[in-house]
DOVEXNU-466193 format. One record per residue (C-alpha): residue in one letter; x, y, z. Coordinates in steps of 0.5 Angstrom, whole numbers, padded with zeros to 4 digits, always signed. Layout:
BEGIN
AXYZ
...
***
This chain:
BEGIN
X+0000+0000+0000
X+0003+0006-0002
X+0005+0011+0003
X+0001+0019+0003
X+0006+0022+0000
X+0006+0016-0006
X+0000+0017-0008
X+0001+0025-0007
X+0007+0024-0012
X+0002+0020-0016
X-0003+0025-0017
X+0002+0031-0018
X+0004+0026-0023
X-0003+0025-0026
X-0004+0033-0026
X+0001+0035-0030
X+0001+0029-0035
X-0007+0032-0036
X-0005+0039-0037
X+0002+0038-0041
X-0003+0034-0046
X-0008+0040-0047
X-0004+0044-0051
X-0004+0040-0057
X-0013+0039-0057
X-0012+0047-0057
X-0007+0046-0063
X-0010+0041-0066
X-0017+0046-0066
X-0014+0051-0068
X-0011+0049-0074
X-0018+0045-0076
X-0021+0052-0075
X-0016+0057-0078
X-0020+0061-0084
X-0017+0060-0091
X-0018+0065-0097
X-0021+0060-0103
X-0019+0065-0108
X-0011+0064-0106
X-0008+0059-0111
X-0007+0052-0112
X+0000+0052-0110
X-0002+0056-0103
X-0008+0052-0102
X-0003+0045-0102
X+0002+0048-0097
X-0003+0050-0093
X-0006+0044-0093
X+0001+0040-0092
X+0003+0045-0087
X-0005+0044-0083
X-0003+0036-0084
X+0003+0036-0081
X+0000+0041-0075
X-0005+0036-0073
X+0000+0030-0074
X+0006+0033-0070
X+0000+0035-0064
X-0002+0028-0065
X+0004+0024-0064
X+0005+0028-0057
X-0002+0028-0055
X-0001+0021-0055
X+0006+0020-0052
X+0007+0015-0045
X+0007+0020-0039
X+0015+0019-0039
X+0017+0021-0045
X+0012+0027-0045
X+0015+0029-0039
X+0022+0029-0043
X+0019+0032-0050
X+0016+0038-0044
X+0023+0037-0041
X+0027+0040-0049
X+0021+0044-0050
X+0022+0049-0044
X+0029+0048-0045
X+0028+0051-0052
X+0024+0056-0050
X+0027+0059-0045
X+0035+0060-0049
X+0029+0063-0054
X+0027+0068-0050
X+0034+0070-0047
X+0037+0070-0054
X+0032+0075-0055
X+0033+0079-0049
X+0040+0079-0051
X+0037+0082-0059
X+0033+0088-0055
X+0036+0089-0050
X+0043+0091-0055
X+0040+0094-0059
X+0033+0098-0057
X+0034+0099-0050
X+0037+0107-0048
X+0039+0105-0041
X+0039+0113-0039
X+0033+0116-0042
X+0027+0109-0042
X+0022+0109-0038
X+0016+0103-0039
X+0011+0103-0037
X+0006+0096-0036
X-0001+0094-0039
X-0004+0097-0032
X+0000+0104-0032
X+0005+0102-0027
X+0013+0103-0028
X+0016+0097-0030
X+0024+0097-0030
X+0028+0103-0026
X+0031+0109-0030
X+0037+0109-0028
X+0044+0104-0033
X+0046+0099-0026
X+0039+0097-0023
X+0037+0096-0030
X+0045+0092-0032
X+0043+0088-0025
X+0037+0085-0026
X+0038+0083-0033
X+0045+0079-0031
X+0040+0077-0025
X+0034+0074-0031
X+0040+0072-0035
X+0043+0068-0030
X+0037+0064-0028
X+0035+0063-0035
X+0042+0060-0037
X+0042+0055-0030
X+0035+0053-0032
X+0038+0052-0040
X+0043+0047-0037
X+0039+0045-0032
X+0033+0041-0036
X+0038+0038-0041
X+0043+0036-0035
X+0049+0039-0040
X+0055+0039-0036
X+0059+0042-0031
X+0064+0045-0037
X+0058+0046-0042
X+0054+0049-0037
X+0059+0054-0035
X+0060+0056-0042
X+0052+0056-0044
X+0051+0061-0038
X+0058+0066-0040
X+0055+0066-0047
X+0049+0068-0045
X+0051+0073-0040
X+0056+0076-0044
X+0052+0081-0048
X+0050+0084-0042
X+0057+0086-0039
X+0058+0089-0046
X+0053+0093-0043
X+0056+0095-0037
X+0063+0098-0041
X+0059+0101-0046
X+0061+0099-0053
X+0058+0101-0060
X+0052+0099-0062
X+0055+0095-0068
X+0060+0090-0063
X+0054+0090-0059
X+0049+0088-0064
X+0055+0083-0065
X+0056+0080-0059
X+0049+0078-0058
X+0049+0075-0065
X+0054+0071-0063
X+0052+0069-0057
X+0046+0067-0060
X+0049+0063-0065
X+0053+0058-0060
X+0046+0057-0056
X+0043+0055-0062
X+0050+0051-0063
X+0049+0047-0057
X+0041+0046-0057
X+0043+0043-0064
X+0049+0039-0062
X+0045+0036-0056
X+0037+0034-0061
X+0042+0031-0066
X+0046+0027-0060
X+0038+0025-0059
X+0036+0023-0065
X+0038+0015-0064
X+0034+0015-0058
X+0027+0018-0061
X+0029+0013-0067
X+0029+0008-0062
X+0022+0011-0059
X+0020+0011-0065
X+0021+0004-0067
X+0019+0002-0060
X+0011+0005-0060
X+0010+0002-0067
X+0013-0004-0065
X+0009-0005-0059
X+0002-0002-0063
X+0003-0007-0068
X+0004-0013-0063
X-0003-0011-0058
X-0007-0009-0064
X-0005-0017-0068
X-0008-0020-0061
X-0012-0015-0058
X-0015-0012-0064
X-0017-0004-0066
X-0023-0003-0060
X-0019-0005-0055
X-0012-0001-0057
X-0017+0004-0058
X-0020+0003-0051
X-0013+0003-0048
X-0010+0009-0050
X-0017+0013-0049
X-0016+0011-0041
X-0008+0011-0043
X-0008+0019-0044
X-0014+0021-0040
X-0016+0024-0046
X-0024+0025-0042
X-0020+0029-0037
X-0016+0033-0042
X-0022+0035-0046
X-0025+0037-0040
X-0019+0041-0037
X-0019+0044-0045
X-0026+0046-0045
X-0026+0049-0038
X-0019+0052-0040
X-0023+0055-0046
X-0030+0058-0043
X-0026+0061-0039
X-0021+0065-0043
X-0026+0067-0046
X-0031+0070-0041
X-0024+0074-0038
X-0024+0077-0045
X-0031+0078-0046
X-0032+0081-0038
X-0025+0086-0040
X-0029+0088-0046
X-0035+0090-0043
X-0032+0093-0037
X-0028+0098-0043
X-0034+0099-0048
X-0038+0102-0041
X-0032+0106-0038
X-0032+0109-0046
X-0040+0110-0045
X-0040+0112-0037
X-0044+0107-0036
X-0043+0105-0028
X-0048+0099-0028
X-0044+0095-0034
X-0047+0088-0032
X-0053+0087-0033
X-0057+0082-0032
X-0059+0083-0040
X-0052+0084-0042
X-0050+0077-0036
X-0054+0074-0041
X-0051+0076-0048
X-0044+0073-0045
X-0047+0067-0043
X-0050+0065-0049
X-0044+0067-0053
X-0039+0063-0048
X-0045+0058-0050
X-0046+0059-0057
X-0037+0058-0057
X-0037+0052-0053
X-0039+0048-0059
X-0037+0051-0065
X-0033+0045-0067
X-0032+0037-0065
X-0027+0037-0060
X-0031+0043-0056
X-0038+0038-0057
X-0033+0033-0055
X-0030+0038-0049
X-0038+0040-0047
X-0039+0032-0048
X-0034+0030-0042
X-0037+0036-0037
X-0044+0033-0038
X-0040+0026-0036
X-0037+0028-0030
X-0044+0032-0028
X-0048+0026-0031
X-0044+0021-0027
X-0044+0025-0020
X-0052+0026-0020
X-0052+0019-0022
X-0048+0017-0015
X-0052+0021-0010
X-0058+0019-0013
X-0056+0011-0012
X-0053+0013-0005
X-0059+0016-0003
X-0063+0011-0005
X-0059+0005-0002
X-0056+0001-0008
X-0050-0001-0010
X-0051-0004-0017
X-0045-0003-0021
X-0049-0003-0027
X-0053+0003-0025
X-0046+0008-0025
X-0047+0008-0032
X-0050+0014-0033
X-0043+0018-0034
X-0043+0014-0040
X-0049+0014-0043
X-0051+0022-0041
X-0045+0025-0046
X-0046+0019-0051
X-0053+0021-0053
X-0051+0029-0053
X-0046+0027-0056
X-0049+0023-0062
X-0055+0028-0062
X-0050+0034-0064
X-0047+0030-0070
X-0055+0028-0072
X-0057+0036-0072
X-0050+0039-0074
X-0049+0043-0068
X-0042+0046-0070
X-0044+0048-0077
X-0050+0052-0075
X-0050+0059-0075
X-0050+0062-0068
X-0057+0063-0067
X-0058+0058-0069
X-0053+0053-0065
X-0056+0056-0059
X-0064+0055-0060
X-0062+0047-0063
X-0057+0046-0057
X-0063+0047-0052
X-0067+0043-0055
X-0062+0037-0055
X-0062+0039-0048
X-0069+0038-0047
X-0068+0031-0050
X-0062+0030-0046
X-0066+0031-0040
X-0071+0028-0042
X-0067+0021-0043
X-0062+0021-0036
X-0069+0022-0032
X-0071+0014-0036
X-0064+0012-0034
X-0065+0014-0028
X-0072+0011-0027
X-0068+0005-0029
X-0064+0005-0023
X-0069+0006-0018
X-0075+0001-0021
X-0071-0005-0018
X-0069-0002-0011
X-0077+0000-0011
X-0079-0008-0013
X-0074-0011-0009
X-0076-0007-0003
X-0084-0009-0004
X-0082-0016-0005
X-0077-0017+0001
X-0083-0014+0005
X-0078-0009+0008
X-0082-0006+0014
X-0077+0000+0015
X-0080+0006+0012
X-0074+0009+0013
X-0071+0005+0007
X-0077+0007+0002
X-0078+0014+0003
X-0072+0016-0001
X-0074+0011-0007
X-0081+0014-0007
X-0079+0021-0006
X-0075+0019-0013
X-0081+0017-0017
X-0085+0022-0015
X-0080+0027-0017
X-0079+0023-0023
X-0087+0024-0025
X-0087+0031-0023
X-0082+0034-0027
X-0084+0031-0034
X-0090+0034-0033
X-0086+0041-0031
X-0083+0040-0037
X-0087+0038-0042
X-0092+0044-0039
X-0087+0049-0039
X-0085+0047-0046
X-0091+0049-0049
X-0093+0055-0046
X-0086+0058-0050
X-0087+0053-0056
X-0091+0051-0062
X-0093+0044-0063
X-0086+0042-0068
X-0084+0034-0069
X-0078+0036-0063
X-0083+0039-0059
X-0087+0032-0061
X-0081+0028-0059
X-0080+0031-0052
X-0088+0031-0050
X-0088+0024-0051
X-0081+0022-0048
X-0084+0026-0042
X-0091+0021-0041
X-0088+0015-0042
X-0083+0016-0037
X-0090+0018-0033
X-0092+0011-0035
X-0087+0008-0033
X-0088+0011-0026
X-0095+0010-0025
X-0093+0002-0027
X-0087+0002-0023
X-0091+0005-0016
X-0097+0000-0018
X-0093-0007-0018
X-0090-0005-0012
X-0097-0002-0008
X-0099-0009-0010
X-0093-0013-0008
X-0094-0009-0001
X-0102-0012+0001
X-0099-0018-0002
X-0093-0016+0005
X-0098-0015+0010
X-0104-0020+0008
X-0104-0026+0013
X-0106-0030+0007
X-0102-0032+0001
X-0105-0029-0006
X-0105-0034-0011
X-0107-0028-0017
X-0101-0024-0015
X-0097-0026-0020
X-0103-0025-0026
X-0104-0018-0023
X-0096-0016-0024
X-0096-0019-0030
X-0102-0015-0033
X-0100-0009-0030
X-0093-0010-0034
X-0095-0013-0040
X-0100-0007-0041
X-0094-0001-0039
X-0090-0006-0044
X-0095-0005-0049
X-0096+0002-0048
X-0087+0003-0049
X-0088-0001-0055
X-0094+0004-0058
X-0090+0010-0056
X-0084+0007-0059
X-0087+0006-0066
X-0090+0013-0066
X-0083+0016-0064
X-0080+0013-0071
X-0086+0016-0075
X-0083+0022-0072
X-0076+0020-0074
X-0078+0018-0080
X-0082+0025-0081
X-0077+0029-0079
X-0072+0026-0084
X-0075+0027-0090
X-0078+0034-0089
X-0074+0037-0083
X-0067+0036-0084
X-0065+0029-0087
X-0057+0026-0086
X-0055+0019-0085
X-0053+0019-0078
X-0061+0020-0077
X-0062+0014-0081
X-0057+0010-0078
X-0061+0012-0071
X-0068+0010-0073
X-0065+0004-0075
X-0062+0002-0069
X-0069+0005-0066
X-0074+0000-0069
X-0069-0006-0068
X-0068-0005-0060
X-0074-0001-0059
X-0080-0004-0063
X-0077-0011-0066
X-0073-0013-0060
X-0079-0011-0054
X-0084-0014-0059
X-0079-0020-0060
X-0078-0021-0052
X-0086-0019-0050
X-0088-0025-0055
X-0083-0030-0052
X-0086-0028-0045
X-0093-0029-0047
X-0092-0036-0050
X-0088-0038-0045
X-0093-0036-0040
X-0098-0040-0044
X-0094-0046-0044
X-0093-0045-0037
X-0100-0045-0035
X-0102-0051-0040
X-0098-0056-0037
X-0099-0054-0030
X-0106-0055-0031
X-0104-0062-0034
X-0103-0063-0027
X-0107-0066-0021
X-0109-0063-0016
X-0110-0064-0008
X-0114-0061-0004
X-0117-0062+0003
X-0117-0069+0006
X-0112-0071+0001
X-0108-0065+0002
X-0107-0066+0009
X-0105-0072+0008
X-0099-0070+0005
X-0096-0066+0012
X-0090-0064+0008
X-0088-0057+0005
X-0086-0054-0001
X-0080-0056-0005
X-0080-0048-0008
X-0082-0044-0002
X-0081-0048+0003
X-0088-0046+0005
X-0094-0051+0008
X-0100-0052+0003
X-0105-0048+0005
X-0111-0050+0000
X-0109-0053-0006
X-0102-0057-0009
X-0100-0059-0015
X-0097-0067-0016
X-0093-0069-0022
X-0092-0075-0025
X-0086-0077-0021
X-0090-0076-0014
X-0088-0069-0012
X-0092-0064-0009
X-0092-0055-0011
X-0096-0049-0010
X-0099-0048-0017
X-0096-0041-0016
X-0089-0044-0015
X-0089-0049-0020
X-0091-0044-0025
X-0086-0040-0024
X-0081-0046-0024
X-0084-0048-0032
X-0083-0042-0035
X-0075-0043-0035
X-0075-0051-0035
X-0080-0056-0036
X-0077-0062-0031
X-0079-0063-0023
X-0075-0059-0020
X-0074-0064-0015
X-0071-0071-0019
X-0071-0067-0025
X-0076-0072-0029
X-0079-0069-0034
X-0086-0066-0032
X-0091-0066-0038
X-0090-0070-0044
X-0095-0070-0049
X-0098-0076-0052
X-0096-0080-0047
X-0099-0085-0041
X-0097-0082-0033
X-0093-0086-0030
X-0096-0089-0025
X-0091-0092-0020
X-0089-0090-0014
X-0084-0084-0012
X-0082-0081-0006
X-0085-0074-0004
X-0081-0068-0002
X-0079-0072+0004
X-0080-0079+0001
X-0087-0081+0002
X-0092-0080-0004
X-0100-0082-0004
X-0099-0087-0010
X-0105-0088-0015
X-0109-0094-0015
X-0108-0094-0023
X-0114-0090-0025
X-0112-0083-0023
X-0115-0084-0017
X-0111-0081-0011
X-0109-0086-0005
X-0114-0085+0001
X-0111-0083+0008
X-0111-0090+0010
X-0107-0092+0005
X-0103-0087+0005
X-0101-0089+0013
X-0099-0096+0010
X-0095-0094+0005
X-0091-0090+0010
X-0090-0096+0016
X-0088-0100+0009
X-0084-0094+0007
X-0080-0094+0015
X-0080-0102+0015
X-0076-0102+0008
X-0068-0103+0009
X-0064-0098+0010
X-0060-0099+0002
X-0067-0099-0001
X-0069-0093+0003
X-0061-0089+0001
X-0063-0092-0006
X-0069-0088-0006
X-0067-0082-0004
X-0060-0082-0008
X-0066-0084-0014
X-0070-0078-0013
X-0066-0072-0008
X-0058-0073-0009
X-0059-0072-0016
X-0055-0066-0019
X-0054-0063-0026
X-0051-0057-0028
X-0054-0052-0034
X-0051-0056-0040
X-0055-0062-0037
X-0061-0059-0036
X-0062-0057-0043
X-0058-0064-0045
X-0065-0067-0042
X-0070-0062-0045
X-0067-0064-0051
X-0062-0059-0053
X-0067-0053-0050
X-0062-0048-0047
X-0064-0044-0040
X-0067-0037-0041
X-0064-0033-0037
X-0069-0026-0038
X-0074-0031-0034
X-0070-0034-0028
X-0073-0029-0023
X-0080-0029-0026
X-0085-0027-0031
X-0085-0020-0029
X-0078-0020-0029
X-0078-0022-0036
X-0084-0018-0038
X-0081-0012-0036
X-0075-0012-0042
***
């Protein structure tokens, strides 16, 4: 376990390795959106073309860098730049700067260097000096080299101080600039070899993961590698916030320039809103940056939500994910980037309403099963139920906010159409949601056991099923509607596309399937004998499901078992043996086996051939004979009928070949509700 300054060091690590990648994004978004003049040549348009590529190439190749060789790449680039600037102090400082007569001033009116020749000499050397020792530092020169890097950089300014020409300074510095140029030049081609070497390493090591993995998981690999999320959204903040600086500093000047004393409004507040908003997604990458802020608010929202209603399902922290997918998918389907400013603003709302509208789905999804499994498990606590509830009702009530706010501002109009109809569907889904568990809570408190529970589930269910499908198949309409008259393009087709196979095809697929195996299930058990009354309290054992004692009625299959009807249904739907010997309990066409099984504890009422049940003496009988049978026959019963195992391979090999349903494990109404 590593200690707290480890993991400090690794998060410093992990910060700086975040910010060292977003200037290539900012690179990279700003070649993509330079402006080129369409009436240059053709010769200009191909360099700049060239130029661009190799920009996006340059930036991309270090975007993607491992974390140590970026830090050297940051490592030789500061180092350049910091013999840049000196060499360029040099320049100025030989050839512009009167040391006896300048006075500067910086941006804010205050003095920045002093007016007299040695202050001015002295701090220069000062700056001088620390840039030469920071030069020789980051690319390790050394000892000797080191001094020689610091004396050529110093070596102008001493020509300052005894005063020679303009020209043998102007000389001095040129020269001093050419042997840091030397030294940065002789140290780059000395590395050459190792950035041929890294070179080769990288593209060996993506050959060899893309030959066993495979292009999505290279691609998955490198995405998290980089952190490219956190990159773009340190890129996009980075971004909204220089330009907020620059739009305040403008407004702050125009209303000084007017004599304007209140400068920011709340009309004048608005207008730099929507301007950062409208700039915010003017391009890909800023629709990518807006996209993983959405990602980190969607995924914080959906923590508390699951916190504060107590569940600790892994499949419900996917809202981070989902969230900026659909933005992000809604963009490229409406052109976002490309539409004219008013314009931009007015869709991006839109898509916003739509996303909106889909993370309360996704997170009905997360509370609907915490709200079944606290009903079906009879959780007295009210403290338990009372944040689940209060997340429906605020799910009912705030569709329904929306959809009236909406149209009191807008016109009927097919996105207008799309977000009302997502709004009631999602009432839908709460009003079924809030109704199965009221019926799971009476079947909680009731002292008696409710048989046609199961049927009232499934028809709620089924019915809000039904509804979705409905809706479903009218949201593709309105697709289909929008593309052919509104604005068509190829990824709405593809999107509809993927609708009617997940929405419509695949739910109608799956509701049909339910319905069938409901059928089957109930016309098999009703195949089966029923034991009521004196025959039923003969039985004196238990439920083999349950584990619940028979109270009215039971089920007997053909190898003498006994089950509750509402039990022994719910086990059909998913196999078609005895969930005790695992015989098969309904075959067509074929007589009743008649000879006698053990029941649950190894006794059984055998049928005196004409599909008579045993009467109670007979049953007493059969018993005694039972205890007075030897032991080995008794273990060969029992290891005939209970110790008999089989896993799910097996289970279908006896159901020739039928795989086990997963979707119907639980119960119909879980798989009415796919």
């Amino acid at each position: 376990m590593a200690s707290p300054q480890g993991r400090l060091t690794q998060q410093a690590m992990a910060v700086l390795d975040v910010v060292f990648r977003v200037p290539c994004v900012f690179i990279i978004d700003a070649i993509c959106n330079c402006y080129s003049d369409p009436a240059s040549g053709w010769a200009v348009t191909a360099g700049r073309i060239f130029l661009r590529c190799l920009g996006i190439l340059g930036s991309s190749m270090v975007l993607t860098l491992s974390q140590k060789a970026l830090f050297r790449f940051y490592t030789l680039f500061f180092a350049v730049l910091l013999g840049t600037v000196s060499v360029l102090i040099n320049y100025y400082a030989t050839s512009h700067v009167d040391f006896y007569g300048a006075y500067y001033k910086a941006a804010l009116g205050h003095r920045l260097l002093p007016r007299n020749g040695p202050s001015l000499w002295l701090g220069l050397a000062i700056v001088q000096l620390m840039f030469g020792i920071g030069y020789a530092v980051l690319l390790n020169v050394q000892s000797v080299s080191a001094a020689f890097v610091i004396l050529s950089v110093t070596v102008p300014i001493w020509g300052l101080v005894v005063e020679l020409p303009v020209e043998a300074r102007q000389l001095v510095s040129t020269i001093s600039g050419l042997l840091l140029a030397l030294n940065t030049a002789v140290y780059l081609a000395a590395k050459l070899r190792w950035f041929y070497y890294s070179c080769r390493y990288v593209y060996l090591l993506v050959r060899h993961m893309y030959r066993i993995y495979g292009v999505q998981l290279l691609l998955e690999d490198t995405w998290k590698r980089i952190r490219f999320p956190d990159v773009l959204r340190v890129f996009w903040l980075t971004r909204m916030t220089a330009q907020a600086i620059i739009l305040v500093y403008v407004v702050r000047v125009v209303s000084s320039e007017t004599g304007d004393p209140s400068y920011l409004s709340w009309d004048v507040f608005w207008d730099l809103v929507s301007n950062l908003i409208i700039s915010g997604c003017d391009s890909t990458l800023t629709v990518l940056g807006m996209s993983a802020v959405i990602s980190s608010i969607a995924h914080y929202l959906g923590l508390s939500i699951l916190a504060f209603i107590g569940s600790t399902e892994e499949e419900d922290k996917r809202l981070g994910f989902v969230a900026p997918v659909l933005f992000f998918i809604l963009a490229l389907q409406t052109g976002l980037s490309g539409l004219q400013p008013e314009e931009r603003l007015v869709r991006l709302s839109r898509n916003m309403c739509l996303l909106l509208t889909a993370i309360l789905h996704f997170i009905h999804g997360m509370t609907d099963p915490v709200l079944m499994s606290l009903s079906a498990s009879h959780v007295p606590s009210m403290r338990r139920h009372f944040p689940v509830l209060l997340v429906s009702l605020c799910l009912f009530v705030l569709p329904v906010l929306l959809s009236v706010l909406l149209w009191h501002r807008y016109a009927l109009s097919t996105w207008l159409f799309a977000v009302t109809a997502f709004c009631v569907e999602l009432c839908l889904k709460v009003i079924v949601s809030l109704t199965v568990y009221g019926l799971f809570m009476v079947d909680g408190y009731s002292g008696v056991l409710w048989e046609k529970l199961d049927d009232y589930v499934y028809y709620v269910r089924s019915t809000g099923n039904v509804i979705e499908f409905v809706f479903g198949v009218i949201m593709f309409g309105n697709g289909a509607y929008t593309m052919m008259f509104e604005s068509g393009s190829k990824i709405r087709a593809c999107m509809m596309c993927l609708h009617a196979y997940f929405n419509i095809y695949l739910q109608a697929k799956n509701g049909w399937k339910t319905f069938i195996n409901r059928r089957t299930a109930v016309k098999k058990m009703n195949s089966l004998p029923e034991v009521k009354g004196v025959q039923l309290n003969a039985i004196k054992d238990v439920c083999a499901i349950c584990y619940q004692e028979f109270v009215s009625s039971a089920r007997v299959t053909p190898c003498r078992h006994y089950f509750h009807a509402l039990c022994l249904r719910k086990w059909l739907y998913i196999q078609d043996t005895c969930p005790m010997c695992h015989q098969k309990v309904y075959v067509e066409e074929e007589p009743r086996d008649t000879a006698a099984f053990s029941n649950n504890n190894g006794y059984a009422a055998p049928d005196d051939g004409a599909g008579r049940l045993a009467e109670p003496r007979e049953v007493e009988g059969i018993a005694a004979e039972a205890a007075a049978a030897a032991p080995d026959s008794d273990s060969e019963l029992l290891e005939d009928n209970d110790s008999i195992e089989y896993d799910e391979e097996e289970w279908g090999a006896k159901n020739g070949g039928m795989p086990m349903e997963e979707d119907y494990i639980n119960d119909d109404t879980d798989s009415s509700d796919e």
